[in-house]
PADREN-191425 format. One record per residue (C-alpha): residue in one letter; x, y, z. Coordinates in steps of 0.001 Angstrom, whole numbers, padded with zeros to 6 digits, always signed. Example, Ala and Ser with C-alpha at 12.3 -4.5 7.8 and 13.67 -1.06 7.14 Angstrom:
2
A+012300-004500+007800
S+013670-001060+007140
// end
This chain:
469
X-044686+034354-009837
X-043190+033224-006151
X-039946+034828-005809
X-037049+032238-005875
X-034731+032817-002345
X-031141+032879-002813
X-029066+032816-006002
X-030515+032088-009317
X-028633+032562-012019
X-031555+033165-014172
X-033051+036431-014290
X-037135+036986-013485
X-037750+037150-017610
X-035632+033892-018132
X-037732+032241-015965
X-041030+033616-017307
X-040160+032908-020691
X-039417+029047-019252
X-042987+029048-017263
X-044795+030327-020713
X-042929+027431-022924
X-044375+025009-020289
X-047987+027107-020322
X-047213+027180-016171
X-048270+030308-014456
X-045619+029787-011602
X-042771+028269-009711
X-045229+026366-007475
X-046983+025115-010544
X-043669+023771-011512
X-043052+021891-008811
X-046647+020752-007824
X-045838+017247-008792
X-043658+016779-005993
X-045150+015929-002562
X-045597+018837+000097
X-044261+016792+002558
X-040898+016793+000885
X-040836+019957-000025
X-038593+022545+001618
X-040685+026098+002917
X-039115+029504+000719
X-038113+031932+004187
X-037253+031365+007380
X-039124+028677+009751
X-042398+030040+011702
X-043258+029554+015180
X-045779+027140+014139
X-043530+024845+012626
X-045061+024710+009482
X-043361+023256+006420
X-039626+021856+006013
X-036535+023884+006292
X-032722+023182+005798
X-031096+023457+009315
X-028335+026019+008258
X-026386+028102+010126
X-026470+032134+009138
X-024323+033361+005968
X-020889+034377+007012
X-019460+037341+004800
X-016068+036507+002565
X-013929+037919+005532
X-015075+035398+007897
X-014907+032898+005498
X-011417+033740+004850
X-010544+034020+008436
X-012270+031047+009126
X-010149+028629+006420
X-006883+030357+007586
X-007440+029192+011056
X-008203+025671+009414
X-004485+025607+007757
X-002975+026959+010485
X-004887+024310+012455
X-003865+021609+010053
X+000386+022962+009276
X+000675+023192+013449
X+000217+019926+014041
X+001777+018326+010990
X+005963+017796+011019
X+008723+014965+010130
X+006618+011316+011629
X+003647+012830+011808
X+000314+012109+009850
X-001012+015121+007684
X-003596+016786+009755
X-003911+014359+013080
X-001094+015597+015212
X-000427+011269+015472
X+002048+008900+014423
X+000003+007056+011949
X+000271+003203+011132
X-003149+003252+009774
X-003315+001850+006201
X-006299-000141+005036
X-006477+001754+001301
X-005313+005439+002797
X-002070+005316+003433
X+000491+008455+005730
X+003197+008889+002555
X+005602+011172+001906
X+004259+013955-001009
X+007880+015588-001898
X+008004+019376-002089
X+008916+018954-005793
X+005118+017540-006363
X+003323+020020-004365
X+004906+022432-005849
X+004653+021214-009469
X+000822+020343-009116
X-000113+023289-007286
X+000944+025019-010432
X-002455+027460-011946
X-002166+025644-015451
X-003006+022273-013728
X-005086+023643-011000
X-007144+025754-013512
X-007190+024044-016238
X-009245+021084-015362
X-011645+019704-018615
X-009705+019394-021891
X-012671+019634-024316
X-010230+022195-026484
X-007145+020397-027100
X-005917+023328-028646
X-005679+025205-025428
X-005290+022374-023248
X-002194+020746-024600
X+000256+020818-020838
X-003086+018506-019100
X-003455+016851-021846
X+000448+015764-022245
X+000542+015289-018776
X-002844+012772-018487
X-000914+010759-021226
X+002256+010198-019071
X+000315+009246-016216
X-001737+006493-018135
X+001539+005668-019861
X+003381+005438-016231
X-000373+003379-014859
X+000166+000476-017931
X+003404+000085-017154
X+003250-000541-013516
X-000219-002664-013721
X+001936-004559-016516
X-001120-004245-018883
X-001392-002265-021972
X-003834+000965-021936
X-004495+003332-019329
X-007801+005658-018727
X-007098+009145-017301
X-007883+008074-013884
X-011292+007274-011794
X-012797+008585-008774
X-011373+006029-006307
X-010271+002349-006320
X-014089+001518-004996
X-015580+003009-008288
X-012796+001702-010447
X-013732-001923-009509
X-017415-001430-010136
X-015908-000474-013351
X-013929-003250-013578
X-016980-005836-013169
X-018591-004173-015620
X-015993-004301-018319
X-016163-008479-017221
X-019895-008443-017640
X-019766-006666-020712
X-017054-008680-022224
X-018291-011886-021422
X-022352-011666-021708
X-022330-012965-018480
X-023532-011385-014689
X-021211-013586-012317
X-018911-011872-009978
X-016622-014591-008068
X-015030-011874-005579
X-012240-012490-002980
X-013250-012216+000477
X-009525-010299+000448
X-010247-007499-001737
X-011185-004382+000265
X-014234-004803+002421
X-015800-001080+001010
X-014635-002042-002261
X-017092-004731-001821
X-019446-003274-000527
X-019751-000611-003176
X-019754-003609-005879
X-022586-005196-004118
X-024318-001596-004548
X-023957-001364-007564
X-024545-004810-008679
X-028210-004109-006997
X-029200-001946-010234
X-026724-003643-012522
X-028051-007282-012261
X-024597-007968-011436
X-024401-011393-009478
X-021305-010790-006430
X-020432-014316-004921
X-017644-014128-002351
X-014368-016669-002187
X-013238-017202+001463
X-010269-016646+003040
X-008182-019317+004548
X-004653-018504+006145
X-005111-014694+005061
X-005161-015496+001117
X-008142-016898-001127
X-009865-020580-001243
X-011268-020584-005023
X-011519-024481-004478
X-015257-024356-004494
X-016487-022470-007009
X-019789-020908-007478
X-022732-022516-009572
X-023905-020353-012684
X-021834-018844-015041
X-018904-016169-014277
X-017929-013106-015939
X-015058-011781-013718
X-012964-013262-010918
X-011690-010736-008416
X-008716-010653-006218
X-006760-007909-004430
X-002669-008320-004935
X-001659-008033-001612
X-004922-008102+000083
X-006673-005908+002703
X-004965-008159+005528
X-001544-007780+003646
X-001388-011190+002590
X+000266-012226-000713
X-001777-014194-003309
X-001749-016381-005638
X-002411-015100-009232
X-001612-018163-010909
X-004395-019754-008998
X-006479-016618-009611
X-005442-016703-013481
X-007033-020700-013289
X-010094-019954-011875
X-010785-017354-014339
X-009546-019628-017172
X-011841-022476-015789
X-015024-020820-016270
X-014196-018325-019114
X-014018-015102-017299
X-011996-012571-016874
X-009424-012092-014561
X-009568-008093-012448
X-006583-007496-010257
X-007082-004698-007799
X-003059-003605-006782
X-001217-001699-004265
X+000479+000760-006468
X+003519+000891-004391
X+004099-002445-003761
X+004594-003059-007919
X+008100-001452-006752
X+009259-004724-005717
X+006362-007665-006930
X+005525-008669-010636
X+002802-006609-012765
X-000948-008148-012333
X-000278-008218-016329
X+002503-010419-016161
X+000259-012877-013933
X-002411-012540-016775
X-004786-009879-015572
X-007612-008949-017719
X-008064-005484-015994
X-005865-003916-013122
X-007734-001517-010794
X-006792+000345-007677
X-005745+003660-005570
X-003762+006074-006734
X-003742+008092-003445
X-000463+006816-002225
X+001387+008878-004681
X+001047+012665-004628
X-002148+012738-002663
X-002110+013447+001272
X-004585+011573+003644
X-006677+014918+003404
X-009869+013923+005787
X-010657+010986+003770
X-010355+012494-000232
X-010862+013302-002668
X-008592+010649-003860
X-007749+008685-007467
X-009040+005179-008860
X-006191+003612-011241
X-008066+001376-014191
X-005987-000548-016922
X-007320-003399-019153
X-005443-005385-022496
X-005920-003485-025344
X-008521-005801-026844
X-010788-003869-023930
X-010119-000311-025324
X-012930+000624-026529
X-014773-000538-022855
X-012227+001492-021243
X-014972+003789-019073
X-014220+007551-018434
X-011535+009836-020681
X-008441+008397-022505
X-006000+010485-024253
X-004206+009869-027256
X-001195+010823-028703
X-001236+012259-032342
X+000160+014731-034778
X-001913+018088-036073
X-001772+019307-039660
X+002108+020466-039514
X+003353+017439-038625
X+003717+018498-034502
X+003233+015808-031854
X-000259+016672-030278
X-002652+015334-027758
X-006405+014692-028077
X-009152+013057-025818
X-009845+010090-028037
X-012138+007318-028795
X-015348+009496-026868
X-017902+008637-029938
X-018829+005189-028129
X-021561+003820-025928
X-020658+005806-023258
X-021374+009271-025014
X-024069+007913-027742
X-025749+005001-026992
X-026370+005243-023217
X-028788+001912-023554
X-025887-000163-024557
X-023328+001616-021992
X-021142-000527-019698
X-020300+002671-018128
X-021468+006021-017368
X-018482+007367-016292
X-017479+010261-018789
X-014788+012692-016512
X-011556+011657-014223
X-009926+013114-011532
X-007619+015323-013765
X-005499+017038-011139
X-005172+014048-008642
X-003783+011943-011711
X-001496+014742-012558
X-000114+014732-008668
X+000205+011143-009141
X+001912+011229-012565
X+004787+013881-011272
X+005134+011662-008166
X+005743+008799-010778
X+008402+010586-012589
X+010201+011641-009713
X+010570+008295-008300
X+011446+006625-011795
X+011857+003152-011662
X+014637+002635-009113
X+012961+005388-006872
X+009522+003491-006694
X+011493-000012-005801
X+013153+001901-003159
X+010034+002966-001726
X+008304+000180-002289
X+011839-001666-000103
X+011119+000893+002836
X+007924-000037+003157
X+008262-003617+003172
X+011340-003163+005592
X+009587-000980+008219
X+006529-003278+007846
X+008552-006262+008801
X+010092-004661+012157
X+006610-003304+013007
X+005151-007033+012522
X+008439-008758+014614
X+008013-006409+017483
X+004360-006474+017918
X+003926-010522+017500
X+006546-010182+019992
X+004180-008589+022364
X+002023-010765+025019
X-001636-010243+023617
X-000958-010281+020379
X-000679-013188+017547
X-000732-012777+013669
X-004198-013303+012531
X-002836-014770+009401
X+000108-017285+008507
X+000656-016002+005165
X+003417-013579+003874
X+003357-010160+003841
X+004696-007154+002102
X+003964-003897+003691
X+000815-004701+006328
X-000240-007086+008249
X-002817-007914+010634
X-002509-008918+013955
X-005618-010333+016601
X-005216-008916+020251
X-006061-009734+023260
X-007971-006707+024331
X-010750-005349+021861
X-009197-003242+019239
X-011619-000234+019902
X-010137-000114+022668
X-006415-000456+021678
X-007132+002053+019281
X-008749+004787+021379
X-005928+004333+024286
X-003486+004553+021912
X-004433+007911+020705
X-003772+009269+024016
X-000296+007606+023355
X-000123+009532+020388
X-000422+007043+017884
X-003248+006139+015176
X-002916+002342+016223
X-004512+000774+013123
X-007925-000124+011273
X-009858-001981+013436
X-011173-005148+011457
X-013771-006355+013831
X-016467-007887+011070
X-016365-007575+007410
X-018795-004969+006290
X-020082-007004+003752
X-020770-010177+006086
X-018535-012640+004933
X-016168-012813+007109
X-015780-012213+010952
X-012081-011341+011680
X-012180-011401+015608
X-010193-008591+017589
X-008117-008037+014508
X-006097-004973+014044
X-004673-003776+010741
X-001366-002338+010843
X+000790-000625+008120
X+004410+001217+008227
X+005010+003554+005331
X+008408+004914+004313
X+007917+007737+007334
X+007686+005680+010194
X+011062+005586+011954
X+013169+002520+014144
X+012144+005520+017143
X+008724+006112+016551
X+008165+001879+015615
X+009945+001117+019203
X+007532+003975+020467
X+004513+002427+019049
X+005286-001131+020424
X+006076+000108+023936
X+002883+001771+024367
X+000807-000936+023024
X+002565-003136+025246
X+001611-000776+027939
X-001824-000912+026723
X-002891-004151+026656
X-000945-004477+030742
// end
């Protein structure tokens, strides 16, 4: 039998006893259906360049690993402090779905805790009843700011949650049809259109015009979702009402992707009639960490429960009467019958949702308006003393809550790579839609969370001034 390199948790006699239940003689046997040419060489690469090998650099022993991810942190705490994004030693007024917010001590402290940190899969609720209390907040605390009525335990990002989302609506309705805002997220759609290639899913796009959605010429065939984003990716403020009628015009449902912090201060998606209410949760609790791992938020009406794709948790009572907390609803398609799935989404991003759900709490209601207040306010400055700027004009007339976009007169790579030597992440540079719709010029995305300062806004405008001289 070849010898297997590195670890195997099976021992030699595991592995035999596997070869003789498959009457194989060897590994190689094994694995004889799969092409040489894609298979990787055992040892290290000869000088004659025979077979495949991973391109890895040598082991390091736990030492150097240690040493090596304590000069990371120290890397990462040195050039983090008060205005600064986590991590990039610059003033960030990025935004664009990843946003530079304040995580309070009390949450990292709270979530860093070993019984949420450990204690990650809740398949015994009898040992697992603190993550399983505290999953059940955060859906509760999810419904009520998506203004809809149930709550899963969280997805893997707002991207995955709307593939979710459109599947739920195809589901549902029996029917493929995706009319999708040319405003929601450009990755977002992007990783619908993805999907939809192995779905059957059908993704149509609505234009823009003015910064918010055209659904005056709708799309022939029949419809099983309509998608907007509530603001949009260029900050603009739809219409739901006119959202709600186009889903209501072709029997379809109606998915709301929203900005989490802006339901501070603007009415639920529910209240406009949402079907299903997707979108990130990283704003609260999570820091910009290199890109993730971060938190899709999913709601739906309760008539959708039982579509409702990864965990929910329920609150019960065991045999003495005590309130208790269970995983509930699993035996469905999702688990059983994977041929009639709408889903295959069976886990959740249990101690992300529990950083968000502590986050929540803290705020409370008047705490998430008053974020969702400084936002807006320090996103209004930022907007009047940019458009104030010679080179640059908004790219869109309509209102705004807490980013905008702007079109400059010098190309935003640019901006954006002089302006780090200012100090500043600049923005997301919009350039053309990655799914093709839509080409948005030398367009600049710009956002001002609660950290950004009067100083550090004057700063930023100064220096772009100086930068498009």
């Amino acid at each position: 039998m070849t010898a297997v390199p590195g670890y195997v948790p099976h021992t030699d006699a595991e592995v035999a006893s596997m070869l003789g239940l498959l009457g194989l003689q060897s590994l190689d046997e094994l694995f004889a259906v799969i092409p040489e040419a894609l298979r990787l060489a055992a040892g290290a690469p000869s000088g004659d360049g025979a077979g495949r090998y991973l391109d890895l650099p040598d082991g390091l022993g736990e030492p150097d690993v240690v040493a090596e991810m304590e000069r990371l942190a120290a890397a990462n705490v040195a050039c983090t402090g008060p205005g600064v994004a986590a991590g990039s030693g610059l003033v960030c007024f990025a935004g664009g779905g990843a946003y530079d917010h304040e995580v309070p001590e009390a949450v990292r402290a709270l979530a860093g805790r070993s019984e949420y940190v450990t204690a990650y899969t809740p398949y015994q609720p009898e040992v697992a009843q603190g993550v399983l209390q505290a999953l059940f907040e955060y859906q509760t605390m999810v419904a009520r700011i998506s203004g809809v009525d149930v709550a899963n335990a969280s997805l893997y990002d707002g991207a995955s949650a709307t593939v979710e989302a459109a599947n739920l609506a195809a589901a549902v309705t029996g029917r493929k049809g995706v009319w999708a805002s040319t405003g929601v997220h450009p990755h977002w759609r992007a990783t619908l259109s993805t999907f939809a290639a192995g779905t059957g899913l059908d993704v149509v796009a609505a234009p823009l015009r003015g910064g918010v959605t055209d659904w005056g010429a709708p799309p022939t065939g029949e419809l099983g979702a309509v998608l907007v984003q509530y603001p949009n990716y260029l900050g603009c403020l739809e219409d739901l009402d006119a959202a709600r009628r186009a889903a209501d015009d072709h029997g379809a449902l109606l998915i709301v992707a929203f900005d989490p912090v802006a339901a501070g201060v603007l009415r639920t998606p529910g209240s406009w009639g949402a079907d299903v209410v997707v979108g990130e949760g990283q704003p609260f609790g999570t820091p910009l960490s290199f890109g993730g791992p971060y938190l899709g938020l999913f709601a739906s009406r309760l008539e959708h429960v039982r579509r409702l794709p990864g965990r929910l948790v329920g609150e019960t009572v065991d045999v003495e009467g005590r309130t208790a907390y269970v995983s509930t609803l699993r035996a469905r398609e999702q688990d059983i019958r994977r041929e009639k799935a709408s889903s295959n989404v069976c886990t959740n991003q249990t101690l992300i949702a529990v950083a968000c759900a502590i986050q929540l709490a803290w705020l409370g209601t008047s705490g998430l308006r008053e974020l969702a207040l400084r936002c807006a306010r320090a996103t209004r400055y930022t907007r009047e003393r940019l458009v104030a700027i010679e080179g640059v004009e908004p790219l869109a007339d309509a209102p705004t809550l807490r980013e905008f976009a702007v079109r400059l007169s010098v190309a935003p790579t640019v901006v954006v790579e002089r302006m780090l030597d200012e100090g500043f992440l600049a923005g997301v540079v919009l350039g053309n839609d990655p799914a093709g719709e839509r080409d948005y010029g030398k367009g600049l995305l710009v956002a001002a969370t609660e950290r950004r300062t009067r100083t550090e806004i004057d700063a930023f405008a100064d220096s772009l001034a100086k930068v498009l001289r």
